[in-house]
C-alpha positions as CSV (number, residue, x, y, z in Angstrom):
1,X,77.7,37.0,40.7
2,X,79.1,33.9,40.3
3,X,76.1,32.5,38.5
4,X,76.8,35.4,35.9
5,X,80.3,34.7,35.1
6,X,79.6,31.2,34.5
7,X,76.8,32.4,32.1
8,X,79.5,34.9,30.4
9,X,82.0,31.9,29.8
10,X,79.3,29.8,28.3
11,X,78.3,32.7,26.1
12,X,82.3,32.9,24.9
13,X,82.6,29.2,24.7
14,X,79.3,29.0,22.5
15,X,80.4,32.0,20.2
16,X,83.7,30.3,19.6
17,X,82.3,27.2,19.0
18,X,79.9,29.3,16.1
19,X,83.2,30.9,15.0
20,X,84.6,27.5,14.8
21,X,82.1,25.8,13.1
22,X,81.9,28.8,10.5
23,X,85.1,28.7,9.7
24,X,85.4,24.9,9.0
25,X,82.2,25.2,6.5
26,X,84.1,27.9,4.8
27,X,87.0,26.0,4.1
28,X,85.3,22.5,3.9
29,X,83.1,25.1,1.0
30,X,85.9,26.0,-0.6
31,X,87.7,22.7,-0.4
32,X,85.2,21.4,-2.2
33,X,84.4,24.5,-4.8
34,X,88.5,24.2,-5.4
35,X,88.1,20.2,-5.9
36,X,84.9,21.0,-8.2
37,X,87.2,23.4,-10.0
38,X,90.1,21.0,-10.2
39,X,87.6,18.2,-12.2
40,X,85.6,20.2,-14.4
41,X,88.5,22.1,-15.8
42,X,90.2,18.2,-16.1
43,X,86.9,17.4,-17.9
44,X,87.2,20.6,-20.2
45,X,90.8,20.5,-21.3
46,X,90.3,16.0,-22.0
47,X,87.0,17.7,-24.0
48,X,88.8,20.3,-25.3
49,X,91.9,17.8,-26.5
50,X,89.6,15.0,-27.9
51,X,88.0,17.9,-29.9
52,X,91.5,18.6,-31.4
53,X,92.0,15.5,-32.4
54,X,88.8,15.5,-33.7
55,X,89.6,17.9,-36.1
56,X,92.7,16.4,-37.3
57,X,90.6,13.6,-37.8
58,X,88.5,15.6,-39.9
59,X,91.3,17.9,-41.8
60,X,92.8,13.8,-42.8
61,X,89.3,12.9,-44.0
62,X,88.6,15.9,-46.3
63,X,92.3,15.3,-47.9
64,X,91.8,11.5,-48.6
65,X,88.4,12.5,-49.9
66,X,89.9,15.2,-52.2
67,X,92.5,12.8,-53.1
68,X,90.1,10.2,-53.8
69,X,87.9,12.8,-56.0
70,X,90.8,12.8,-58.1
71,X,91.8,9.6,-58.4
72,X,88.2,8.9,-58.9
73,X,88.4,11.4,-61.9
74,X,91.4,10.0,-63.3
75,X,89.3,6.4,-63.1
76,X,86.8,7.6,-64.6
77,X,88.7,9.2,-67.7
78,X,90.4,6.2,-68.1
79,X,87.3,3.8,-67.9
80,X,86.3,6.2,-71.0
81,X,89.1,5.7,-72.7
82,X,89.2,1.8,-72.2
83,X,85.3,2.2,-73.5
84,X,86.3,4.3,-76.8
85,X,89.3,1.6,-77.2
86,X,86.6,-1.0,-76.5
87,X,84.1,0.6,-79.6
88,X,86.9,1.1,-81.9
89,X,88.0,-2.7,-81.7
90,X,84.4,-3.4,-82.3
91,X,84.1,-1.0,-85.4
92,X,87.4,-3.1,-87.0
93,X,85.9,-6.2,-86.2
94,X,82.7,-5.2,-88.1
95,X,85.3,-4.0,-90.9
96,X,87.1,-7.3,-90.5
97,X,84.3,-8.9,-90.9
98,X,83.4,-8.1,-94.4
99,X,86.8,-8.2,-95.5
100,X,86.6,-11.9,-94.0
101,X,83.3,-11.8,-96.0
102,X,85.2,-10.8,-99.0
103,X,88.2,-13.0,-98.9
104,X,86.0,-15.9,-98.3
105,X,84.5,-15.3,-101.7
106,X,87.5,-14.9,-103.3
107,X,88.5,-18.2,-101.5
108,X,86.2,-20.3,-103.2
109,X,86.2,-18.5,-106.2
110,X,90.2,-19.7,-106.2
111,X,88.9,-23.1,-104.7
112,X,86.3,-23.3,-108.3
113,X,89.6,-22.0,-110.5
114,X,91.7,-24.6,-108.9
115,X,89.1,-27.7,-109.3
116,X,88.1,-26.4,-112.9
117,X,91.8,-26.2,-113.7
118,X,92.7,-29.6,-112.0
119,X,91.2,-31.7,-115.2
120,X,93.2,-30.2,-118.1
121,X,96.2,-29.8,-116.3
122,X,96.1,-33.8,-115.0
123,X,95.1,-34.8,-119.0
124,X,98.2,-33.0,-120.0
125,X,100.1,-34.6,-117.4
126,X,99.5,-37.8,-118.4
127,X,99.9,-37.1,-121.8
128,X,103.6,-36.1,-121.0
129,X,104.2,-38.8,-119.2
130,X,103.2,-41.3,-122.3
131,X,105.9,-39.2,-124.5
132,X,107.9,-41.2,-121.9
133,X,111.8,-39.8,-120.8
134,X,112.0,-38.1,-124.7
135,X,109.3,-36.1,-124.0
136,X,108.9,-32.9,-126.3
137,X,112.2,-34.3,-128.4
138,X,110.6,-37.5,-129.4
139,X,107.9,-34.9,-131.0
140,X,110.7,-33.3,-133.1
141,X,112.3,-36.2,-134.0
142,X,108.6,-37.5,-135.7
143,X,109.1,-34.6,-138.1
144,X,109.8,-35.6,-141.3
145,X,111.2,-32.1,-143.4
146,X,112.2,-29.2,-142.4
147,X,108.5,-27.6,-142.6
148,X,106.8,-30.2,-140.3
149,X,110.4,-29.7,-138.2
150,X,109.5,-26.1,-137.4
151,X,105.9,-26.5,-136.6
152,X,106.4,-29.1,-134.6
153,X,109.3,-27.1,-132.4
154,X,107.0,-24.4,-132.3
155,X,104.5,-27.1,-130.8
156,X,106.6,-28.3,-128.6
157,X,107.6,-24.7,-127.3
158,X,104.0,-23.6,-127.1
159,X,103.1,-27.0,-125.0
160,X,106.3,-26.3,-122.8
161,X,105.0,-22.3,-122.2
162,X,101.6,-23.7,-121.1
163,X,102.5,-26.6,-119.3
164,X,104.6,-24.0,-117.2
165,X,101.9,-21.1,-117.0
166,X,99.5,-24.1,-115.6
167,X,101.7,-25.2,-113.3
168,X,103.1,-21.8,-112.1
169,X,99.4,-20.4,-111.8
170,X,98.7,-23.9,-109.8
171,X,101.2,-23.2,-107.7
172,X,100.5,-18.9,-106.8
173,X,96.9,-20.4,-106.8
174,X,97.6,-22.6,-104.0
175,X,100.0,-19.6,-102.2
176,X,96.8,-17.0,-102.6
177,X,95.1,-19.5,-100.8
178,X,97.6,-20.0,-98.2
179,X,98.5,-16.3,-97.8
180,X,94.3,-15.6,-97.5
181,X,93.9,-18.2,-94.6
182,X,97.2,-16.9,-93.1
183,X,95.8,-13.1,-93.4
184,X,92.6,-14.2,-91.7
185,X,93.5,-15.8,-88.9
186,X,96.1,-13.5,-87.6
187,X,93.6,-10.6,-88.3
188,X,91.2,-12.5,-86.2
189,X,93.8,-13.6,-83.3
190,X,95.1,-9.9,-83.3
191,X,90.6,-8.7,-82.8
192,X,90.3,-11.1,-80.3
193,X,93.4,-10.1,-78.3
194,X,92.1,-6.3,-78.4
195,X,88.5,-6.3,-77.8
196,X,89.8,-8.8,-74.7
197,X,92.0,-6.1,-73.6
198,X,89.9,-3.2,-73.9
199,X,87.2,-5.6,-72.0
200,X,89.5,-6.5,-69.6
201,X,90.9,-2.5,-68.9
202,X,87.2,-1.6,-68.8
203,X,86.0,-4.1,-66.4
204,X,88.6,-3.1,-63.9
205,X,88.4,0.5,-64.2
206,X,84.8,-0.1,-63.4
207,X,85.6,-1.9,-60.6
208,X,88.2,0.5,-59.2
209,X,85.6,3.4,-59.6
210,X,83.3,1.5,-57.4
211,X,85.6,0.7,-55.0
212,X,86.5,4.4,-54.8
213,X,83.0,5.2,-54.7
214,X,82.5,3.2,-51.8
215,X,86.0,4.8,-50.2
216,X,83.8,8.2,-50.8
217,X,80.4,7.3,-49.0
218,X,82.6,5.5,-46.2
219,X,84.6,9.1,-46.0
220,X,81.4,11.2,-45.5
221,X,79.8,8.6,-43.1
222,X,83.1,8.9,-40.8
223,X,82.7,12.6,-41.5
224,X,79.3,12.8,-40.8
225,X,79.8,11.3,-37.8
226,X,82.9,13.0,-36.9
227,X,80.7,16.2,-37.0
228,X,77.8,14.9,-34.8
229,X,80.7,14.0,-32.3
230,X,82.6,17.3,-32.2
231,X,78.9,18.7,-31.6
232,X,78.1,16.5,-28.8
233,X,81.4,17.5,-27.3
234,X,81.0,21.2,-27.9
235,X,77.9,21.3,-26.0
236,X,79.7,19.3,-23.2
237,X,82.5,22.0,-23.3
238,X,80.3,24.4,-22.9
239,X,77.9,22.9,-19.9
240,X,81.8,23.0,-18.3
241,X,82.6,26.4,-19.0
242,X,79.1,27.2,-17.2
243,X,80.0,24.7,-14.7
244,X,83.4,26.7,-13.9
245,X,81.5,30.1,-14.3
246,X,79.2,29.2,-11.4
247,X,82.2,27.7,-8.9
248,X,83.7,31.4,-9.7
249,X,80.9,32.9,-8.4
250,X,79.8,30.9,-5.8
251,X,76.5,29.6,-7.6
252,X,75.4,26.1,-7.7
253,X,73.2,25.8,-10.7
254,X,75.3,23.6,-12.7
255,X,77.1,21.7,-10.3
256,X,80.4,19.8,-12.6
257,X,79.2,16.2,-11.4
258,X,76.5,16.7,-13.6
259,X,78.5,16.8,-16.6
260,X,79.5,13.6,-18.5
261,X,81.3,13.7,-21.6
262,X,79.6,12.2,-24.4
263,X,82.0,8.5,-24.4
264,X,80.7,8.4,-28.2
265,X,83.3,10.9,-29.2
266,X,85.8,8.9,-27.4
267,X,85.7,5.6,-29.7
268,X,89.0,4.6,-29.9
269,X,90.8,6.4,-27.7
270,X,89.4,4.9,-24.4
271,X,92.0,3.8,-22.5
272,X,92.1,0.0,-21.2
273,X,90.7,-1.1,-18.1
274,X,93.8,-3.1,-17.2
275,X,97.1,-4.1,-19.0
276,X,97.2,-7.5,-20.4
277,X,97.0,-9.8,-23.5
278,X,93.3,-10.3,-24.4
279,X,92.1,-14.1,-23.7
280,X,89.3,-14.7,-25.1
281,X,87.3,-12.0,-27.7
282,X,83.6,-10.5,-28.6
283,X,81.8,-12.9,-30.2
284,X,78.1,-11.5,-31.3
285,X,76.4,-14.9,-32.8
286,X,77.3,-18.1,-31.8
287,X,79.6,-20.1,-34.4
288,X,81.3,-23.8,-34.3
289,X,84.0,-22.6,-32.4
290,X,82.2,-21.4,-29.0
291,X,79.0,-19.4,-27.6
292,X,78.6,-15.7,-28.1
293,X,80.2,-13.5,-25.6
294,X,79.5,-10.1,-25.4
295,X,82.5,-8.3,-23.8
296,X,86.5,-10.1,-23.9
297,X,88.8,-11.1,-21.3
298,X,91.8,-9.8,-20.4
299,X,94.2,-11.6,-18.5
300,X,95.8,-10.1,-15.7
301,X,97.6,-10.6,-12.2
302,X,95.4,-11.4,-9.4
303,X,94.8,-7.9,-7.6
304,X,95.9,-6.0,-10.3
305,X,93.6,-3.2,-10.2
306,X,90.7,-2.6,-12.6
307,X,89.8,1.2,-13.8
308,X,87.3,3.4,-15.4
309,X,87.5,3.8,-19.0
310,X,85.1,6.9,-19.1
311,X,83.5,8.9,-16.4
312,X,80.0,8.4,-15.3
313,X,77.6,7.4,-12.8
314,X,78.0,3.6,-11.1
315,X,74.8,2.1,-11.7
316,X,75.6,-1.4,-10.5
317,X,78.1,-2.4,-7.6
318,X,77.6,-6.0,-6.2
319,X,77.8,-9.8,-6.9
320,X,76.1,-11.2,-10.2
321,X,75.6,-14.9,-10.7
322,X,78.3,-15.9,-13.9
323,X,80.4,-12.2,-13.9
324,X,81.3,-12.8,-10.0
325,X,81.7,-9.4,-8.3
326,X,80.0,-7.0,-10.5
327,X,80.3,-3.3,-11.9
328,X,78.1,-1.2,-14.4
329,X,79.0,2.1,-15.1
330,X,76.2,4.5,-16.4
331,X,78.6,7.0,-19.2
332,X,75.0,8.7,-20.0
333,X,73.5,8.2,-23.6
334,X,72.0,4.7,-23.4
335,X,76.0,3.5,-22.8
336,X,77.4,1.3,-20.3
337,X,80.7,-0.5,-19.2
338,X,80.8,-3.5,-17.3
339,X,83.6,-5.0,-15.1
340,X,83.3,-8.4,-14.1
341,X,85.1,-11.0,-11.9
342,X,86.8,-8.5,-10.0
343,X,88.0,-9.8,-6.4
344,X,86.3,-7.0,-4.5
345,X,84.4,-3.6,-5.4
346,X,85.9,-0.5,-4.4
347,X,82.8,1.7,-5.4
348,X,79.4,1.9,-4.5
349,X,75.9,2.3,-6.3
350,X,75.3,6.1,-6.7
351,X,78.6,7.4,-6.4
352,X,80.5,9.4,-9.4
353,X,83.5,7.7,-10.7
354,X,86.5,9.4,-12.9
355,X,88.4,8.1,-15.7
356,X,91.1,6.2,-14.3
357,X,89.7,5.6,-11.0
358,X,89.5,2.0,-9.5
359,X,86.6,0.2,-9.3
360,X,88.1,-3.2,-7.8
361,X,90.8,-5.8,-8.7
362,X,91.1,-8.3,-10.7
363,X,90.1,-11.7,-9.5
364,X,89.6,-14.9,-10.5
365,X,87.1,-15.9,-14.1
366,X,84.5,-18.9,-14.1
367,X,87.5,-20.6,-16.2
368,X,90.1,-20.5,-13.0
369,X,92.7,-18.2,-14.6
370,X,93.2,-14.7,-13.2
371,X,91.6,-11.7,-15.6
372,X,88.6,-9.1,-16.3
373,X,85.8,-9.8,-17.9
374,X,85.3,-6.3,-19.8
375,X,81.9,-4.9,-22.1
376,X,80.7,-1.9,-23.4
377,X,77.2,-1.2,-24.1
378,X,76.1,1.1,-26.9
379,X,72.3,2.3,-27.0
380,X,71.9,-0.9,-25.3
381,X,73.8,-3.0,-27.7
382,X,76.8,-4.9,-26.7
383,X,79.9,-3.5,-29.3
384,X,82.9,-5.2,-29.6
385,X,85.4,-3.4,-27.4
386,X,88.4,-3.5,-29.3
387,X,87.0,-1.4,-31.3
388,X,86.8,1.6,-28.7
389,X,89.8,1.1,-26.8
390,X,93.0,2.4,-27.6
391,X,95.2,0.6,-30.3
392,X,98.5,-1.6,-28.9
């Protein structure tokens, strides 16, 4: 009898113990399906955000573009106006021309006047100047009656009418000359100064059109691109909608660890690993001034602690000879962060890590000074990070 009680007790103790032990699995199950919940939905509405500004992004890019198309036009117009000015100015140089052909002609036809006149008019000269300070009136004195009297005064007047027409005629031949030269050169000096301008007005509206041409192709590369991103993000989003589909209903085919965000869509909006001033920067080739370096420093308190830029998988937790304390997370896609010099590692190889989440603190570099030695890895490439973290 006794022996049967005991046996009863032992039943009650074990059945309690099975009611225990249920219990706890239930709510150690739906601890976890709640805390499963709790991150993918984080992960979708951070998806769901970057997409947004994604499509700002795009919506900006599209209206640059479009204003760019027309400025483009307007370039374009005017570089076929500055052309049309450009021919034009070369049409009255070829007119120009042959009137310079013309009045260069004429010049030496005036310069063979002028040299044939010369002669005669320097005789005549010189035969007034022998008549002395009487001149023409010692030629009307010689008369001797009154018949010699008037041919001689109608000598003297003819002499005086010519010796005035040769002169005058000297004198508008020499001002026709003049007035030609004159003519020419400030015809010439105005064609220069207008086939310079229309050269100059073309050659820049055909480097402005360039320049927005290039504005253009860079445009639809960043669009380009912003499309693949928002792609890669939308299938994310939707891996996480299955993801919370299945913690609904209990199912475990798409557990939400399994879902990374694509860090690609996130280039320039990562936030920074740690606050502080950056010491030293990426350097790809090596110059005169240093040594590439593949990542940049960032000074920071001793301790301070370091943290995640993107979620992902830690692929590498442990010391590594000249980055001290070492940690490389895996963000999926052939991309990879790395924290070095930290003062000790608070994660472990395997284990899922969450933007935000610490990975160590900051210790001290190979130089002496605290700070973190930060790089990201793109398909295996080392990027410079300033470029993918967030503007300060």
């Amino acid at each position: 009898m006794y022996e049967c009680g005991t046996l009863r007790g032992a039943l009650r103790a074990f059945v309690l113990l099975c009611i225990l032990a249920f219990v706890h699995l239930c709510i150690s199950s739906a601890s976890a399906q709640q805390s499963d919940r709790a991150r993918t939905e984080a992960l979708a509405a951070r998806a769901a955000a970057r997409m947004q500004a994604l499509q700002r992004e795009a919506d900006q890019l599209a209206s640059q573009e479009k204003t760019l198309l027309g400025d483009l036009r307007k370039l374009e117009v005017e570089r076929e106006l500055r052309s049309e000015e450009f021919r034009q100015a070369d049409t009255r140089l070829k007119h120009i021309q042959i009137d310079v052909a013309s009045a260069t002609t004429r010049i030496a036809q005036l310069q063979q006047q002028d040299v044939a006149e010369r002669p005669d008019l320097r005789a005549r000269i010189v035969e007034i100047y022998k008549l002395g300070q009487g001149r023409y009136l010692r030629m009307l004195l010689a008369a001797t009656d009154l018949r010699q009297l008037g041919e001689a005064s109608r000598a003297v007047a003819t002499l005086a009418k010519l010796d005035r027409e040769r002169i005058a005629s000297h004198q508008r031949t020499l001002a026709a000359l003049e007035g030609t030269r004159k003519s020419l050169d400030a015809q010439r000096a105005q064609l220069e100064a207008a086939r310079a301008s229309a050269a100059r007005a073309e050659s820049a509206a055909e480097r402005a059109a360039v320049a927005r041409n290039d504005l253009i192709r860079d445009i639809d590369r960043r669009r380009d691109l912003n499309a693949q991103l928002s792609g890669e993000l939308q299938a994310a989003q939707q891996k996480l909608q299955i993801a919370l589909r299945d913690i609904s209903t209990g199912a475990t085919t798409a557990p939400a660890g399994d879902v990374l965000l694509p860090i690609k869509a996130f280039r320039g909006d990562l936030d920074w690993p740690v606050a502080g001033p950056v010491r030293r920067r990426f350097q790809r080739t090596a110059t005169a001034a240093g040594a590439p370096f593949n990542g940049i420093e960032i000074a920071a308190d001793e301790g301070v602690p370091a943290q995640v830029v993107h979620e992902g998988v830690v692929a590498f937790a442990d010391a590594f000879a000249g980055f001290g304390n070492l940690v490389i997370v895996d963000h999926g896609g052939q991309t990879f962060s790395l924290y070095g010099d930290l003062l000790d590692l608070a994660v472990a190889k395997g284990a899922r890590v969450e933007r935000g989440q610490r990975v160590g603190s900051v210790g001290a570099t190979p130089a002496g000074p605290a700070g973190l030695y930060f790089e990201l890895r793109v398909d295996g490439q080392a990027v410079d990070p300033l470029q993918w973290l967030k503007k300060r």
